[in-house]
VOTIMAR-575521 format. One line per field, with one value per residue: residue in three letters; residue number from 1; x, y, z of N, C-alpha, C, O, CB in turn. Coordinates in nm, 2 decimals. Each point is the difference from the previous one (the first is absolute). Glycine has a CB too. Layout:
N
code [ALA_...] $
pos [NUM_...] $
n_east [X_...] $
n_north [Y_...] $
n_up [Z_...] $
ca_east [X_...] $
ca_north [Y_...] $
ca_up [Z_...] $
c_east [X_...] $
c_north [Y_...] $
c_up [Z_...] $
o_east [X_...] $
o_north [Y_...] $
o_up [Z_...] $
cb_east [X_...] $
cb_north [Y_...] $
cb_up [Z_...] $
END
This chain:
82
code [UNK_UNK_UNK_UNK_UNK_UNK_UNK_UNK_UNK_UNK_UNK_UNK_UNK_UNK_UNK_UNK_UNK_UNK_UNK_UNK_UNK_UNK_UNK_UNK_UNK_UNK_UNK_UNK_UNK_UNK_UNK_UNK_UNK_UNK_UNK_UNK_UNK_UNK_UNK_UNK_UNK_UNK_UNK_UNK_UNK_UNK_UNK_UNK_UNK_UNK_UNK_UNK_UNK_UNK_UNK_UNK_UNK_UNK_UNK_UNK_UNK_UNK_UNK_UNK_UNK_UNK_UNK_UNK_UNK_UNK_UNK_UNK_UNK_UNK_UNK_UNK_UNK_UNK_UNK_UNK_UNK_UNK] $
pos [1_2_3_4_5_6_7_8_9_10_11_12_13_14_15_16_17_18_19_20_21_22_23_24_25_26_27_28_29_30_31_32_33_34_35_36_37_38_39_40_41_42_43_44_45_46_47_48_49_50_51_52_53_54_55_56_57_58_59_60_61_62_63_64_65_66_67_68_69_70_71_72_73_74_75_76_77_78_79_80_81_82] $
n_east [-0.11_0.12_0.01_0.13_0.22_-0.14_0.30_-0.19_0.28_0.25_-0.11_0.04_0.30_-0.03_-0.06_0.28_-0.37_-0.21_-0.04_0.13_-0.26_0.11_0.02_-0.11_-0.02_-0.32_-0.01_0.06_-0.09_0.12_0.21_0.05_-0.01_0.21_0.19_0.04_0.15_0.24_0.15_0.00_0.13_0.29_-0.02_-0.24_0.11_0.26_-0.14_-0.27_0.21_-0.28_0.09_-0.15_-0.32_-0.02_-0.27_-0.21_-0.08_0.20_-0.06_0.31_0.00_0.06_-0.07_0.00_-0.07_-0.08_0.13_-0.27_0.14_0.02_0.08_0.02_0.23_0.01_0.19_-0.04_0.17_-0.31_-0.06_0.13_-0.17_0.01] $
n_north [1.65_0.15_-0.41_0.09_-0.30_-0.06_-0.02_-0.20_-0.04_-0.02_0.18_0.26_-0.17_-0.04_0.35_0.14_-0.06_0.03_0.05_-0.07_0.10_-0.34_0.20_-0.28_0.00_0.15_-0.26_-0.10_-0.29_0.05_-0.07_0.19_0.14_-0.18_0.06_0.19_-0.13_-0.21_0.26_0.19_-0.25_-0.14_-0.14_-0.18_-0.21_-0.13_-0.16_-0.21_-0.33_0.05_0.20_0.19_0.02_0.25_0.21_0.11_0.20_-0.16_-0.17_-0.25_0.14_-0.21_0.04_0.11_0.21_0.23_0.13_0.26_0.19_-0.06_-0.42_0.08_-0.29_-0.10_-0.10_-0.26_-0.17_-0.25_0.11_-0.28_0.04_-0.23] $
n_up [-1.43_0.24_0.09_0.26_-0.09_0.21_-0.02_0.20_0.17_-0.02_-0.27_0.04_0.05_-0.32_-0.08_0.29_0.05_0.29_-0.21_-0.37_-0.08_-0.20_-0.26_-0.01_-0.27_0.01_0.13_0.34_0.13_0.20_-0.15_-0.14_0.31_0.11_-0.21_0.11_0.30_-0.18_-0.09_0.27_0.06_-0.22_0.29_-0.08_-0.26_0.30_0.19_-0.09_-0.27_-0.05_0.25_-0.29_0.09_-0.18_0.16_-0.27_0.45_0.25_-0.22_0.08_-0.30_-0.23_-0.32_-0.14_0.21_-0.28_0.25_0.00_-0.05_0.32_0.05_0.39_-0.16_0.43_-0.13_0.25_0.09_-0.02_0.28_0.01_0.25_0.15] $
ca_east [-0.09_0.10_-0.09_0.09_0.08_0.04_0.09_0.00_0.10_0.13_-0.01_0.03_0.20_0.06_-0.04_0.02_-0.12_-0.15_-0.10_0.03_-0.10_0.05_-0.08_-0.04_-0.05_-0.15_-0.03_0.08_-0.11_0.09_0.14_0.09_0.01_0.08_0.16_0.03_0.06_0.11_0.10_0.07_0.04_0.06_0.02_-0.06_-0.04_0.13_0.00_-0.15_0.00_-0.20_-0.12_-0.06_-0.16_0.01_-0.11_-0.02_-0.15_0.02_-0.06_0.12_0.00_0.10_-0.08_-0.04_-0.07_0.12_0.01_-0.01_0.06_0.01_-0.01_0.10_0.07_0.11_0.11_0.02_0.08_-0.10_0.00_-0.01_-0.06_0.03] $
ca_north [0.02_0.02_-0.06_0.02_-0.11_-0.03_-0.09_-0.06_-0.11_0.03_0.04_0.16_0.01_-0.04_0.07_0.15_0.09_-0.03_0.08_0.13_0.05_-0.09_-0.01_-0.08_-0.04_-0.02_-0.16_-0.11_-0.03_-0.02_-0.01_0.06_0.09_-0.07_-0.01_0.17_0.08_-0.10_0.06_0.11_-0.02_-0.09_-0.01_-0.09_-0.09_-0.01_-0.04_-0.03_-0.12_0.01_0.01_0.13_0.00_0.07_0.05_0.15_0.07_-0.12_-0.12_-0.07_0.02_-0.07_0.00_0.07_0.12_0.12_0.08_0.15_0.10_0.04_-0.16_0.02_-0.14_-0.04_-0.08_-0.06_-0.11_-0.08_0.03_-0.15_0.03_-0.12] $
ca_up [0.11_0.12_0.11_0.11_0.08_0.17_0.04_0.16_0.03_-0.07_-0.03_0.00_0.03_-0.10_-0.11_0.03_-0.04_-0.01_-0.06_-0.12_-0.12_-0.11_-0.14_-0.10_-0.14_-0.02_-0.07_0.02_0.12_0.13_-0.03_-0.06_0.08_0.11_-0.11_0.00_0.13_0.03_-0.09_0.08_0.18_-0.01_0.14_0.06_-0.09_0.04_0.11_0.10_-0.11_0.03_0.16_-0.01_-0.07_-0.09_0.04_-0.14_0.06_0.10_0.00_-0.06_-0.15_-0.08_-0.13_-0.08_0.07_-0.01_0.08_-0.01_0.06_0.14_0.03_0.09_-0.08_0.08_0.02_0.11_0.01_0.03_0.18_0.09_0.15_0.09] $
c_east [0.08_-0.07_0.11_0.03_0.03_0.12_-0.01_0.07_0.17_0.05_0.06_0.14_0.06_0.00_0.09_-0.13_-0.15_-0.10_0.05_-0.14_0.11_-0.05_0.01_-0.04_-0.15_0.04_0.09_0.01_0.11_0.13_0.10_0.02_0.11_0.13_0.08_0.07_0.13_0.14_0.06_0.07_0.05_0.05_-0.11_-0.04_0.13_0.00_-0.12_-0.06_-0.17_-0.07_-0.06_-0.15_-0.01_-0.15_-0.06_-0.15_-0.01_-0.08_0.14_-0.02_0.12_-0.08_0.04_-0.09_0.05_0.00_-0.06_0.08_-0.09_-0.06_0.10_0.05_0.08_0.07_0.05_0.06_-0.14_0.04_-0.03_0.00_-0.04_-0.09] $
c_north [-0.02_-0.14_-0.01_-0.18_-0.01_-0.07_-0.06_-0.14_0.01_0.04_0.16_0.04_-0.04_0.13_0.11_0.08_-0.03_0.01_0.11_0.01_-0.05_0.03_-0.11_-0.01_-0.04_-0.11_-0.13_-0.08_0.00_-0.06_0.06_0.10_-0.03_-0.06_0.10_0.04_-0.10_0.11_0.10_-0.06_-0.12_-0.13_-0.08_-0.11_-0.11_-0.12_-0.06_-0.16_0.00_-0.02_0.14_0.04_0.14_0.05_0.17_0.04_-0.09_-0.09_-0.09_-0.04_-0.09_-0.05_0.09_0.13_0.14_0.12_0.17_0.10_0.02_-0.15_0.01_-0.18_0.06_-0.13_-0.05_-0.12_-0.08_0.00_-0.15_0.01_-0.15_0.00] $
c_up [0.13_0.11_0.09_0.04_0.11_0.03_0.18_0.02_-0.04_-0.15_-0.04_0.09_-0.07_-0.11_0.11_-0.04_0.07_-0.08_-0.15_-0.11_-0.14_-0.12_-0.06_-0.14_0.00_-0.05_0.07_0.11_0.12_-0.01_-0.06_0.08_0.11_-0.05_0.01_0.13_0.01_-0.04_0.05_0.09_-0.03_0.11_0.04_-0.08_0.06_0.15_0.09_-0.13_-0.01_0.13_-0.02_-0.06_-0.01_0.02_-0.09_0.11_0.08_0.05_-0.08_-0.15_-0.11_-0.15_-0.06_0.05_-0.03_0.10_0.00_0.05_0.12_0.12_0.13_-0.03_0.15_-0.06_0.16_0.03_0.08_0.12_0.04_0.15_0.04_0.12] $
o_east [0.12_-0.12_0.12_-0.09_0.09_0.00_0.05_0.02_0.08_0.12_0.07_0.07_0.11_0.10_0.08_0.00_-0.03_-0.09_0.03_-0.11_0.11_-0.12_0.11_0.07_-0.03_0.09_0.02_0.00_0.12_0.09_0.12_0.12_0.09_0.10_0.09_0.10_0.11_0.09_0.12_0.10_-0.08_0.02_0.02_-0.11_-0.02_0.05_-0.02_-0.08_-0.07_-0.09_-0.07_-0.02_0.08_-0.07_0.06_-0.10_-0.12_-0.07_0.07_-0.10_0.09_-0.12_0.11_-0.03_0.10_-0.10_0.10_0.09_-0.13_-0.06_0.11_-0.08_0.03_-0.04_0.03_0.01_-0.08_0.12_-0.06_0.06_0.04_0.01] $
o_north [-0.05_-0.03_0.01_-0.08_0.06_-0.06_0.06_-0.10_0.10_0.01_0.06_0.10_-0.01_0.03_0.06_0.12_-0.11_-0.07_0.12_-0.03_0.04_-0.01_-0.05_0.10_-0.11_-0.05_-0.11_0.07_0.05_0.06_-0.02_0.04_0.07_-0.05_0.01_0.06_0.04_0.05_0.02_0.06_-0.09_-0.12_-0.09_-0.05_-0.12_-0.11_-0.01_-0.09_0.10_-0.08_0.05_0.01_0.08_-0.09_0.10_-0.06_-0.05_-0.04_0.04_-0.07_-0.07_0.01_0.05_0.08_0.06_0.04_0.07_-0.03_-0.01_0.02_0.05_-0.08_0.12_-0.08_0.08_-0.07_0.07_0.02_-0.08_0.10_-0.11_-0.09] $
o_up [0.01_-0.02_-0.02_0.02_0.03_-0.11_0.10_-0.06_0.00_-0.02_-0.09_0.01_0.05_-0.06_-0.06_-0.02_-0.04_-0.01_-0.01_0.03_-0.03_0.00_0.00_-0.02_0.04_-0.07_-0.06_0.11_0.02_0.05_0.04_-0.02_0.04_0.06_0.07_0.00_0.03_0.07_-0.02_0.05_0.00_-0.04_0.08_0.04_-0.02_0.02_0.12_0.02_-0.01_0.04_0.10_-0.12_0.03_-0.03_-0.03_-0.01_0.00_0.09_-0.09_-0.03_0.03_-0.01_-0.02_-0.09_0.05_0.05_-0.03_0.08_0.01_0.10_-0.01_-0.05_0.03_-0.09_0.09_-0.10_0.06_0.04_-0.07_0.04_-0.04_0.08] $
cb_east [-0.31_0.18_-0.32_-0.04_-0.02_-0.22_0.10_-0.25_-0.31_-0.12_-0.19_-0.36_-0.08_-0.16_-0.36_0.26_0.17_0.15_-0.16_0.41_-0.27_0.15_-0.09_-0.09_0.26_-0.22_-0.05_0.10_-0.33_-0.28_-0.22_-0.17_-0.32_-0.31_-0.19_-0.32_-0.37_-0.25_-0.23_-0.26_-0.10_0.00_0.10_0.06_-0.12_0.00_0.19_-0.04_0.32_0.07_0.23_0.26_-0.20_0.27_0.02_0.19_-0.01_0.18_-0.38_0.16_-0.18_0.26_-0.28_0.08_-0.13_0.11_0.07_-0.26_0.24_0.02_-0.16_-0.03_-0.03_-0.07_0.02_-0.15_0.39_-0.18_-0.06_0.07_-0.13_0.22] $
cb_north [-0.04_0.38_-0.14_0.37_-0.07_0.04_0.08_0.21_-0.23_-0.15_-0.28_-0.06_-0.01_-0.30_-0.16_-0.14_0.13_0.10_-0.15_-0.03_0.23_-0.16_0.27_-0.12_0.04_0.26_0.24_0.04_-0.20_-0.08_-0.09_-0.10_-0.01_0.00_-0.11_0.01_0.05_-0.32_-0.09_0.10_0.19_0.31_0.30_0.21_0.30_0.38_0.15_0.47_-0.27_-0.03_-0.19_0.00_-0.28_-0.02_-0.27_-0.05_0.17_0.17_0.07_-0.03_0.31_-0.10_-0.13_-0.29_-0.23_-0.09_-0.26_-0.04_0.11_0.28_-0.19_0.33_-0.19_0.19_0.04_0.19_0.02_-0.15_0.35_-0.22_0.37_0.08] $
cb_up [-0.15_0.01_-0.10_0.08_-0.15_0.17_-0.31_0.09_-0.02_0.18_0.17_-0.02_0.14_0.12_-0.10_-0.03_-0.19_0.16_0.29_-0.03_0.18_0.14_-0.04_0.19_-0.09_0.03_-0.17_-0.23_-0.15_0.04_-0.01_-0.18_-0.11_0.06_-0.26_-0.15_0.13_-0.13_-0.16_-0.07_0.18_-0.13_-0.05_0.11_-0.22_-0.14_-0.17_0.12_0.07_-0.26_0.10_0.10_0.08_-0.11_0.28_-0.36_-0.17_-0.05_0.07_0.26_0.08_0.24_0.09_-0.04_0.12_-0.29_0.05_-0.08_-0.22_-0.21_-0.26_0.26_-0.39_0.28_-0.32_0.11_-0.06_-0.22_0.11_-0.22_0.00_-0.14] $
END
């Protein structure tokens, strides 16, 4: 199945990417999905360790939640403010 990946922030300067279209494995949840992108993008598993959150139809996600075809899934670094 195909679904689209956002990258925002530093992120999408680590990846060189905003916006791709990623395939996946029917049946598979949020994690295993956010596994799967790590494993492409190695860079940002490198350079953000666990500051990195993880969003399926933007909504903040993780588990077992499983993922459909054409599911939009970000990826982001935690924001903090003041």
């Amino acid at each position: 199945m195909i679904v689209e990946v956002l990258f925002f922030g530093a992120t999408a300067e680590a990846t060189g990417e905003r916006a791709i279209e990623f395939s996946l494995s029917e049946n598979v949840n949020a994690d295993e999905a956010f596994a799967a992108i790590l494993k492409s993008f190695p860079g940002l598993q490198q350079n953000f360790k666990n500051s990195l959150l993880f969003a399926v139809n933007q909504e903040y996600s993780g588990g077992d939640k499983i993922i459909k075809n054409g599911d939009e899934l970000a990826v982001f670094t935690a924001v903090s403010g003041g």
